[in-house]
N, C-alpha and C positions, 0 to 999 in steps of 0.2 A: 254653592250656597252663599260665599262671599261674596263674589260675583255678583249673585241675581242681589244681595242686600246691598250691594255699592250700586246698581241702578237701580231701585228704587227711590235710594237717597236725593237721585240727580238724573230722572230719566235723559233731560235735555243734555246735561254736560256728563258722562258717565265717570270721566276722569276726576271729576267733582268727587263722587264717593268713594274710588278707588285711592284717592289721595287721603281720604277721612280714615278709611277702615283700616290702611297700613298705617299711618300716623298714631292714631289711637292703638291699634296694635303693637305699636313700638312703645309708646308712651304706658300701657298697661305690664310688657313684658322687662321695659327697661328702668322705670321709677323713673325718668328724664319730666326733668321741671317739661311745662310744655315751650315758654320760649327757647327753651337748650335747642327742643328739636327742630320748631320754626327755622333756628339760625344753621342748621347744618346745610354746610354749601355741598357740593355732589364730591368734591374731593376729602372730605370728613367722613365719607360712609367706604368705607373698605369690603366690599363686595366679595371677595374673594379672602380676607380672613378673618371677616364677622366682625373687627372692630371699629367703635363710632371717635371720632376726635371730638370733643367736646368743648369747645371755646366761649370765650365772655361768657362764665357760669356765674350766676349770682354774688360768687365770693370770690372774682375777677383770677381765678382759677383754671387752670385745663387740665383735663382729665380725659384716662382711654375708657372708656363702656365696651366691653364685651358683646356679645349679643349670643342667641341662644341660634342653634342651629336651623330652627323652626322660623325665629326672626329673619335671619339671613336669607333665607329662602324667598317669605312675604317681600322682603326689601330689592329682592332682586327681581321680582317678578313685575313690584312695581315701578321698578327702575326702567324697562321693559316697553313698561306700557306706557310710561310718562314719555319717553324715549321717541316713542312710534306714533302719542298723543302729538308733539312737539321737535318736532326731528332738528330743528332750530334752535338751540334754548337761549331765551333772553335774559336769564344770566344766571350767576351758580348756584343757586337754593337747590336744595336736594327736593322739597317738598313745593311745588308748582298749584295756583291756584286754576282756575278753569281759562284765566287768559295769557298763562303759559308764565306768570314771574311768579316771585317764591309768596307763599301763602302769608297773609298778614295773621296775627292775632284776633281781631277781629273778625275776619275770616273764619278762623278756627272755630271759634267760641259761635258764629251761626251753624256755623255745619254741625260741631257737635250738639249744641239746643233741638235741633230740627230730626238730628239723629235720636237724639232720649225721648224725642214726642215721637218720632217713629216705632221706637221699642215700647213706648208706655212707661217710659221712666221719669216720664215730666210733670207727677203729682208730688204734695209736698213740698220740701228743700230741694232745688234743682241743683243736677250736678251740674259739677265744673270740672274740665280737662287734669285739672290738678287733685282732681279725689282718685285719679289713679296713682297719680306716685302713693299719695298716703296709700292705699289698698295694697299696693306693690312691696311695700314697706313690712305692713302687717303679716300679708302673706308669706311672705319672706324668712318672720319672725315666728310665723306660728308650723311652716314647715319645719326649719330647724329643731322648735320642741318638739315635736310630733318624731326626730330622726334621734334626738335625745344629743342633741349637739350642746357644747358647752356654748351658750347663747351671747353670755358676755364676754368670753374672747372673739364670740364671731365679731361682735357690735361692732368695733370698729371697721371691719370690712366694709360692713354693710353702711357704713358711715360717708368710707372713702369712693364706694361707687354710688350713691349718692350724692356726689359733692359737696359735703359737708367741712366745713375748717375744725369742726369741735363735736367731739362724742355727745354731748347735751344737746344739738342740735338735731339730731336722729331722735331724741327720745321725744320730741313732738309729735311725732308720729304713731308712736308705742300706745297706744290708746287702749281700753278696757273693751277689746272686740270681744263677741261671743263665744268666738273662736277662741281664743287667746286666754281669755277666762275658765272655757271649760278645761282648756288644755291644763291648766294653773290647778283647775279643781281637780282632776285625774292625779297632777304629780302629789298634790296635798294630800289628797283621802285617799288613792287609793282607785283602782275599776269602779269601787261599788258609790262612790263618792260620798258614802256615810259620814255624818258627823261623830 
């Protein structure tokens, strides 16, 4: 199924979409700003124990990212394919555009625009690469109540793998989702959510 949606994306270059669908995949499962991931050279992705190095983060910071077994997988598959795409590589970007150097910004942001009008997510407010950390954030937040986890001792975790220098800087993310809300209105009222 990935697959066949990474060529669609890019009949002519197919590594085009395979490059989009794992990126995005990483970018939704890990909350990484999107240029953290643009900047991972191939020796920052630790293939073999799931962790990412994360360098020049926004708050001039380096940090480990874990990754999720299911990611590691994605990432090594398309290590793989980039691999056998480029047997050559013209230099260390872990993330390869279709002319084999590391993906620009620019780059991104058409591949994914072209991706949301593939899916029919391009009416409205169009997204941007970066409404998945925020989504990553949330989900993150709204799993934890949902496990009945003490939320604000998690926060700062969930702070430091985000690269944040300050606890108030995650709470821009903490938004009034539906999610998150109704979860709020369950601990308030109750199952029945009566007033």
């Amino acid at each position: 199924m990935i697959e066949f949606e990474s060529v669609r994306l890019s009949p002519t270059f197919p590594q085009r979409g395979r490059t989009l669908t794992t990126l995005v995949g990483l970018l939704a499962s890990t909350g990484l700003r999107s240029g953290e991931a643009l900047r991972l050279d191939r020796a920052d992705v630790d293939l073999v124990g799931g962790v990412l190095q994360i360098r020049k983060t926004k708050f001039r910071k380096d940090r480990l990212v874990p990754v999720h077994t299911t990611t590691l997988a994605a990432l090594r598959q398309y290590a793989r394919q980039r691999d056998t795409a480029f047997p050559v590589a013209k230099d260390c970007g872990f993330f390869l555009s279709s002319r084999g150097n590391r993906l620009s910004s620019p780059g991104l942001h058409i591949a994914f625009n072209a991706a949301c009008k593939l899916a029919g997510l391009d009416s409205g407010k169009p997204m941007r690469p970066h409404d998945l950390r925020h989504r990553f954030a949330v989900t993150r937040l709204a799993a934890w109540h949902r496990e009945n986890a003490d939320v604000q001792a998690l926060l700062p975790l969930l702070a430091t793998y985000l690269g944040h220098t300050r606890y108030s800087d995650t709470a821009y993310y903490v938004t009034g989702t539906a999610d998150l809300l109704g979860i709020a209105a369950d601990r308030a009222f109750g199952d029945g959510g009566a007033l």
